[in-house]
C-alpha positions in Angstrom: 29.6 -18.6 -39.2 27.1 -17.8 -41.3 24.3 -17.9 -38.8 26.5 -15.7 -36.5 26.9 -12.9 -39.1 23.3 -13.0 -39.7 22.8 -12.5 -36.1 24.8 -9.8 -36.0 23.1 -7.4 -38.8 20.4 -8.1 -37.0 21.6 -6.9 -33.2 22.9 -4.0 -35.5 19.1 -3.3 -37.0 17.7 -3.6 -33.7 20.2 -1.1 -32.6 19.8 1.4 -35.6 15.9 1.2 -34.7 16.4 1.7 -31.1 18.7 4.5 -31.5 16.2 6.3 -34.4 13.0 6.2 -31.2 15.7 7.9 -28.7 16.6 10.4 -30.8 12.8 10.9 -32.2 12.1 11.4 -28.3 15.1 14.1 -28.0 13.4 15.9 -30.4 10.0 16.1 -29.4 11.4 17.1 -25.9 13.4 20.1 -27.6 10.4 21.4 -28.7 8.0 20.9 -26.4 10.3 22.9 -24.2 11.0 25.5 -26.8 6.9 25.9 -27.3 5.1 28.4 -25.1 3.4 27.0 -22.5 -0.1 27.4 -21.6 -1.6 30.6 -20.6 1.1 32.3 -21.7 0.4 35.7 -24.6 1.2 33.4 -27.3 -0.8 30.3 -26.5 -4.0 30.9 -24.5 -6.2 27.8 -23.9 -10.2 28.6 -24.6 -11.2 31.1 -21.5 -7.9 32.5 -20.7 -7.6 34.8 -22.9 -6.0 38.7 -21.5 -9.6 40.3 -21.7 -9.4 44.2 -22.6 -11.5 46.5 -20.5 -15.0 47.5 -22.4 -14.2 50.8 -20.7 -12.4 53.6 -20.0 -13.3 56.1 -17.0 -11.7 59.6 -18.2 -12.1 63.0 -16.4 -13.0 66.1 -18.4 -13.4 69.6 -17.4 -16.1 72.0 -18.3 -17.1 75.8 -17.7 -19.9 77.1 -15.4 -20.8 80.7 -15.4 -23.4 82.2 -12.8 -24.6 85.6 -12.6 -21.7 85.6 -9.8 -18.6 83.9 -10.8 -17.2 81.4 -13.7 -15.2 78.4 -12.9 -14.6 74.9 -14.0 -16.3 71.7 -12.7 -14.5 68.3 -13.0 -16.5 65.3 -14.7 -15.7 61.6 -14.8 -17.1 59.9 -18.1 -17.3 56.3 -19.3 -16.2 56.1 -22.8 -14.8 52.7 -25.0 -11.9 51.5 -24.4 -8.7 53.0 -26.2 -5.4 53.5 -26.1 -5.4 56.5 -27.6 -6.8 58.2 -23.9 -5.6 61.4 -24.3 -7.7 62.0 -27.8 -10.5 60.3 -26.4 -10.8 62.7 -23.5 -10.3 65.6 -25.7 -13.4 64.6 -27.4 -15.3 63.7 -25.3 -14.7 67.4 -23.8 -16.0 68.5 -27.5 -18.3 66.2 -28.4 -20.0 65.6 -24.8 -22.4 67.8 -23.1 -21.7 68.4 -19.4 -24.5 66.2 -17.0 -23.7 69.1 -14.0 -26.5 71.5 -14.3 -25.2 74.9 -15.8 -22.4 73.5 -17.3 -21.1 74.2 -20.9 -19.0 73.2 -23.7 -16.6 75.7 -24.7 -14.9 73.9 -27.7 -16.3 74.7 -31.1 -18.3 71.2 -31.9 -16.6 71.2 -35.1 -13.4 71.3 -33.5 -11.1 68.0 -34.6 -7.9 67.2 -32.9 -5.5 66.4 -35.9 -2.9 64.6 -33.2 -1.3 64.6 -29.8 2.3 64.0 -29.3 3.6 63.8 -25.3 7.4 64.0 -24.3 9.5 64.7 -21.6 5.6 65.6 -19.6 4.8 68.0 -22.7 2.0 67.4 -24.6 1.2 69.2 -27.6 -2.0 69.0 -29.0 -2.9 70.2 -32.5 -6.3 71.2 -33.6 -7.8 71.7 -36.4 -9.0 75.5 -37.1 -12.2 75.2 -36.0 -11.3 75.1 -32.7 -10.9 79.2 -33.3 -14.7 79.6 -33.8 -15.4 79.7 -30.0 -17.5 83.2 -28.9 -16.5 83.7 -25.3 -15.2 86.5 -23.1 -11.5 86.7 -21.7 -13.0 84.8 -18.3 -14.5 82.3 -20.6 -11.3 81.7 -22.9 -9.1 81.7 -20.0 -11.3 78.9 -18.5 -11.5 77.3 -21.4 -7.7 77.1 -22.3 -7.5 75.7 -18.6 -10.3 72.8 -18.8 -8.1 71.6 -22.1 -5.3 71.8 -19.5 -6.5 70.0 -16.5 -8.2 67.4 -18.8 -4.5 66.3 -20.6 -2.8 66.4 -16.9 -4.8 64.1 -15.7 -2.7 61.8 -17.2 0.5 60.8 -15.0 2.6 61.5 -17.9 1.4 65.2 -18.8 2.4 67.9 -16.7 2.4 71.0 -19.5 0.5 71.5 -22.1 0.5 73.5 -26.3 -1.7 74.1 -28.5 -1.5 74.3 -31.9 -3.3 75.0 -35.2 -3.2 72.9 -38.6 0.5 72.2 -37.4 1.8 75.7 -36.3 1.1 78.6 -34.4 0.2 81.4 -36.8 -0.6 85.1 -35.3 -4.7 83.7 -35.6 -3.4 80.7 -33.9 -1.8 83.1 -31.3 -4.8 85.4 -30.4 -6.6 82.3 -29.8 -10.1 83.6 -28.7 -9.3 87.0 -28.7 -8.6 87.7 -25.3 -6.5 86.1 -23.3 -4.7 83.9 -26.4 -1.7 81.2 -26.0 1.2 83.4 -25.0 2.0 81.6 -22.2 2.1 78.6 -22.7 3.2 75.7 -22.7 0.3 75.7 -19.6 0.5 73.9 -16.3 -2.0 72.1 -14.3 -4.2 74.8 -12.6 -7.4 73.4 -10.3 -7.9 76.4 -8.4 -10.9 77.4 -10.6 -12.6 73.8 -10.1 -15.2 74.5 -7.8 -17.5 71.3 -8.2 -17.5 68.6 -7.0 -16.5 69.5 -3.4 -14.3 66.4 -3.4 -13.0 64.1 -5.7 -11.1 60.6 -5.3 -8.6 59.4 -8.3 -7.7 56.6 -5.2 -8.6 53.6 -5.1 -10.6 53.8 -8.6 -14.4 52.3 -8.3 -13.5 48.4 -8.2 -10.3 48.2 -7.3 -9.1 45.0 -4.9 -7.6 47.0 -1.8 -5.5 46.0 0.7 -5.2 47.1 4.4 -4.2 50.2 5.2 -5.9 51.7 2.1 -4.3 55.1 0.5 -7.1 57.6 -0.4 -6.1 60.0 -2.6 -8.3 63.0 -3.9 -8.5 66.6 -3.8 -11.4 68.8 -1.8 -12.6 72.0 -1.7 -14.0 72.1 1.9 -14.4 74.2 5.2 -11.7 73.4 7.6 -10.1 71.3 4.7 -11.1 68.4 7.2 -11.7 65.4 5.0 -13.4 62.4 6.5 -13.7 58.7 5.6 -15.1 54.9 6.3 -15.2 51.8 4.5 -18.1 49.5 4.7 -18.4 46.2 4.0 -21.4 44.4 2.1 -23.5 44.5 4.8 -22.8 48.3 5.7 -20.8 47.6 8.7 -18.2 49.6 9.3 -14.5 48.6 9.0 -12.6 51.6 9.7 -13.0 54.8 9.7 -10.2 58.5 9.8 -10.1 62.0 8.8 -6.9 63.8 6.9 -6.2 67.0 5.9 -6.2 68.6 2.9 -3.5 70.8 1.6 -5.7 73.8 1.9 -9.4 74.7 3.5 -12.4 76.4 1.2 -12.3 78.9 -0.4 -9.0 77.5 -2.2 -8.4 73.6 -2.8 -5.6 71.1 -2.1 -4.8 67.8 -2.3 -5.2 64.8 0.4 -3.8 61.6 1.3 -5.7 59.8 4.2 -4.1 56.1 5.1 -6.9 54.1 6.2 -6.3 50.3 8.0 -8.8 48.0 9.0 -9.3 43.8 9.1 -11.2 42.2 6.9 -11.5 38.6 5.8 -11.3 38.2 2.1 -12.6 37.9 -0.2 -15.2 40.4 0.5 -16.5 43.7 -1.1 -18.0 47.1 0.1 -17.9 51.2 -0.3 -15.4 53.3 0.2 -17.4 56.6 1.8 -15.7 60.1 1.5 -17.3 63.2 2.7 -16.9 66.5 4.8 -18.8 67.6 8.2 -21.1 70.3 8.1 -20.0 72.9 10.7 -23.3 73.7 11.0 -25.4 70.6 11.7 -22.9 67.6 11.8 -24.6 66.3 8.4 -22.3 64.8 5.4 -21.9 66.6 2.9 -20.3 65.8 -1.0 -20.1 62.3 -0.1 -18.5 60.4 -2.5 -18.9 56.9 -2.7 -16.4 54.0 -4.5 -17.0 50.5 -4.7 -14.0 48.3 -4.0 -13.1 44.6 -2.9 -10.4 42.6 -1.0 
């Protein structure tokens, strides 16, 4: 009997012992479940890691005056990446000069901008009170006011825009320049006055994987308002190839939207070519060129 009992603690140990591993194991599969896995945000293995872009491509507006005529010409820059995109392109409009020949800076270069807030498409902008030093005319204030405009509604999420000064809008604030001043605002998106470049393309964006049929999206400035455009691949061959119309023929400008299909095996890579026909001679003119892939 006693041999029996002794045998009996011991199934009893062996039991305890067995049951102690099963519910060690339990355990370890709760929280291996309940960990992130790999490649997720919060638990990148070496070389997987979200990579931010080095860059940011931002479009800015400047002011050319000829003995003729005044207008605005659009610019694409490459700045550092931020988040704060808005400042950044605000800046850059200060703090940049312009690469098309006879184009200026309006903004006073000691102008700062002190913050932008944006809601409900309204952004309001407040500068510091430098940005009242400018010496222009009324063509060149009201150009100027509009460049600040067009830059901020670039964004998707602007569509008007205020100023203001040190945090208000005092009667200094008001007059602005001297001439033309800020009552009307809030302003709204005005590309009339762009006159360079002929065309411009905001889709696809230079390196952007496409798929078939391509939407090209931009804005021209041409005779006829006929818009052409191919894609090429690496080689230059020709994929496809259409025309659209833009919303309005030169003098005045509109916007276009030109669906383009074609058959290609991927992956692959090429230009996107856009471009208007002389009249004239058949040559292409403005072409604009944008690198993408599939």
């Amino acid at each position: 009997m006693t041999y029996y009992r002794r045998d009996k603690r011991g199934i009893a140990g062996a039991l305890a012992a067995l049951l102690s591993i099963l519910l060690l194991l339990t355990a370890c599969n709760f929280l291996s479940r309940q960990a992130p896995e790999a490649g997720t945000a919060e638990n990148y293995p070496p070389g997987e890691e979200t990579v931010q872009p080095q860059f940011s491509n931002l479009a800015v507006y400047y002011v050319k005056m000829t003995g003729s005529d005044a207008y605005l010409v659009r610019e694409v820059h490459q700045v550092p990446f931020t988040r704060e995109v808005a400042k950044a392109a605000l800046e850059e409009l200060i703090n940049t000069a312009p690469s098309t020949p006879g184009a200026v800076r309006v903004l006073p270069p000691a102008t700062k901008i002190r913050g932008i807030s944006i809601k409900d498409g309204l952004a309001t902008v407040d500068f510091s009170r430098d940005v009242l030093r400018a010496n222009t005319g009324a063509s060149g204030e009201a150009l100027g006011i509009q460049s600040i405009v067009n830059t901020l509604t670039e964004f998707p999420e602007v569509q008007k825009v205020s100023f203001l000064v040190e945090g208000r809008l005092d009667q200094e604030a008001m007059d602005w320049w001297g001439h033309v001043g800020l009552y009307g605002q809030p302003f709204s998106r005005d590309v009339s006055k762009v006159y360079e470049p002929s065309i411009w393309v905001t889709s696809p964006v230079p390196g952007q994987k496409v798929t078939s049929p391509i939407e090209v999206r931009g804005s021209a400035r041409v005779f006829g308002a006929t818009v052409n455009a191919r894609l090429l691949d690496g080689s230059g061959r020709e994929l496809a190839r259409g025309t659209a119309a833009a919303a309005q023929g030169a003098p005045l400008r509109g916007d276009f939207i030109l669906s383009l299909p074609f058959h290609a095996v991927p992956p692959g890579s090429g230009n996107l070519e856009v471009y208007w026909i002389s009249p004239r001679d058949g040559s292409e003119l403005d072409k604009i060129i944008v690198p993408v892939s599939w």
